[in-house]
C-alpha positions, 0 to 999 in steps of 0.5 A: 381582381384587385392587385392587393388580392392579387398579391394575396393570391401569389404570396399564398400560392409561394408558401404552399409551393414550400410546402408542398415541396417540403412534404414531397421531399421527405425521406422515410430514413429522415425521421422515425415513424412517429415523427415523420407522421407529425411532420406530415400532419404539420405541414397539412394544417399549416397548409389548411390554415393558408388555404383558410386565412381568410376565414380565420382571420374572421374567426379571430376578429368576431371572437375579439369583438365578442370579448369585448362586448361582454367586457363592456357589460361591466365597464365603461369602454369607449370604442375605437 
């Protein structure tokens, strides 16, 4: 692997650590039931979503180049 993919890997790896550590560490007397259910369930997406950057940052980047060929249609857009 590359060291760029490398350093991807451990960042990732850290923030998840965080959080996994944060979901572990908390306490049924630090919030009501319905909160603590939405702390838990933030913390699982967010972690979801680091697991899955790469594949959202594809999403994101097809949806704009999309955007932009519909725009083009009716304008004269020249690309980068």
């Amino acid at each position: 692997m590359t060291k760029e993919t490398n350093t991807k890997i451990e960042i990732r790896k850290e923030v998840l650590e965080l959080i996994s550590k944060k979901y572990n560490n908390i306490c049924v007397g630090d919030y009501d039931p319905v909160e603590l259910e939405i702390v838990q369930t933030e913390l699982k997406e967010m972690a979801e979503m680091i697991r899955d950057k790469d594949k959202l940052m594809q999403l994101k980047e097809r949806h704009k180049q999309l955007k932009n060929k519909n725009v083009s249609k009716y304008f004269k857009i020249k690309e980068r």
